[in-house]
C-alpha positions in Angstrom: -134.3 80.5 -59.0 -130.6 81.3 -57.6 -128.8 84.8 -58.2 -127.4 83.4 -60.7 -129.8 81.9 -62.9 -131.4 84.8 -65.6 -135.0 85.5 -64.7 -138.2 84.2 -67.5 -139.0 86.5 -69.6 -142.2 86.4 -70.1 -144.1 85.1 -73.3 -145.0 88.6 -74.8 -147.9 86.7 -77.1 -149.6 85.5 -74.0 -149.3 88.8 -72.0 -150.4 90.9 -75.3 -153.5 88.7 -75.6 -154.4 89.2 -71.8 -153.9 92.8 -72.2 -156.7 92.6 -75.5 -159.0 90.2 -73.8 -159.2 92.3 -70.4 -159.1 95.9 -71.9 -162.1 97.6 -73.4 -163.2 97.7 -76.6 -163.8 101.5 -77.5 -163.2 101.3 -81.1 -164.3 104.4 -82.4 -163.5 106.7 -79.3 -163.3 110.0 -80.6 -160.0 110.1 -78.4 -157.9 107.4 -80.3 -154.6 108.9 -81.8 -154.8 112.2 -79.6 -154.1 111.1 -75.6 -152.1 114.6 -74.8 -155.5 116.3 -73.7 -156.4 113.9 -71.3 -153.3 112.9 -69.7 -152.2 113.9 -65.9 -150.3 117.1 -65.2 -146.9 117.2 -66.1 -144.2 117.8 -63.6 -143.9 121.5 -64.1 -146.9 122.7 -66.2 -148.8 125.3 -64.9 -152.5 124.5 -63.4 -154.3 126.8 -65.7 -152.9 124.9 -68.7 -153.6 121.3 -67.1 -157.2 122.6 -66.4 -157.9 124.0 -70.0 -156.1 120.8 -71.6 -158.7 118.9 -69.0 -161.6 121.0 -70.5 -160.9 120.3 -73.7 -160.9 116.4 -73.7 -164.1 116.7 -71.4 -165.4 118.3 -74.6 -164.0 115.6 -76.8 -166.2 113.2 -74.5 -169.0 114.5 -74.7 -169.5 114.1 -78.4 -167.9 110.6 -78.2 -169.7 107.7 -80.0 -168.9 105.8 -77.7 -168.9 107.6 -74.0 -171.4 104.8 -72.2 -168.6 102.1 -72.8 -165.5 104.5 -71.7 -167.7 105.4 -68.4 -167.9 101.8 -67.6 -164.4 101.2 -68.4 -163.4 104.4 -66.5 -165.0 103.2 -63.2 -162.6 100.4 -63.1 -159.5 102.1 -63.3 -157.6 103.6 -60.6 -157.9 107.7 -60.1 -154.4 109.0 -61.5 -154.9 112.7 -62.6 -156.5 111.7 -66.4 -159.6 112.9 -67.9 -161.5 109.4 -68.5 -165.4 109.4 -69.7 -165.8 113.2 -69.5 -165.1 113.2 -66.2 -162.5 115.4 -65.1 -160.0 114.6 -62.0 -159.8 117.1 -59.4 -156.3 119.2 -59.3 -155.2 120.5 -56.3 -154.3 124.4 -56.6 -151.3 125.7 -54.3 -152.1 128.0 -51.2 -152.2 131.5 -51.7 -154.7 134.0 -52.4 -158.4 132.4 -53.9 -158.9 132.8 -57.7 -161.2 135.8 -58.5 -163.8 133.7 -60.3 -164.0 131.4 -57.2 -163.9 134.5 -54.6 -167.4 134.8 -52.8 
């Protein structure tokens, strides 16, 4: 292909069916139609929200019809800061002085 030759797009049909045929099927996840729980941090939102947001889909897991299918899905993907099969991803809190819950 040249610099001036457009690159292939890419038949969208084939790549939506290799998207279906390699994903999981979780039909029924108690999840479906409500992600903002269990997504990573956002750029500027404070810890203590992220971890109650994490605590609450880790809730939503665990009464999940179908949790043993999402935990073998969840071991394949790639640790990015989302709550997947319950478990919840570890987020690093900023120097300073220890929380008092934490404090021996």
């Amino acid at each position: 292909m040249t610099a001036t030759q457009p690159r292939p797009e890419p038949d969208v049909v084939e790549l939506l069916a290799r998207i279906l045929r390699d994903g999981a099927d979780l039909a029924g996840a108690e999840c479906i139609g409500n992600p903002d729980p269990f997504d990573p941090p956002g750029p500027v939102e404070p810890l203590d929200d992220v971890e109650y947001r994490h605590r609450a889909a880790a809730a939503i897991c665990a009464r999940c019809p179908v949790l043993d299918r999402c935990t073998d899905w969840a071991q394949s993907q790639p640790a990015d800061g989302m709550v997947r099969a319950g478990h919840l991803p570890i987020t690093p809190r900023p120097p300073g002085r220890p929380r008092k819950d934490t404090a021996a």
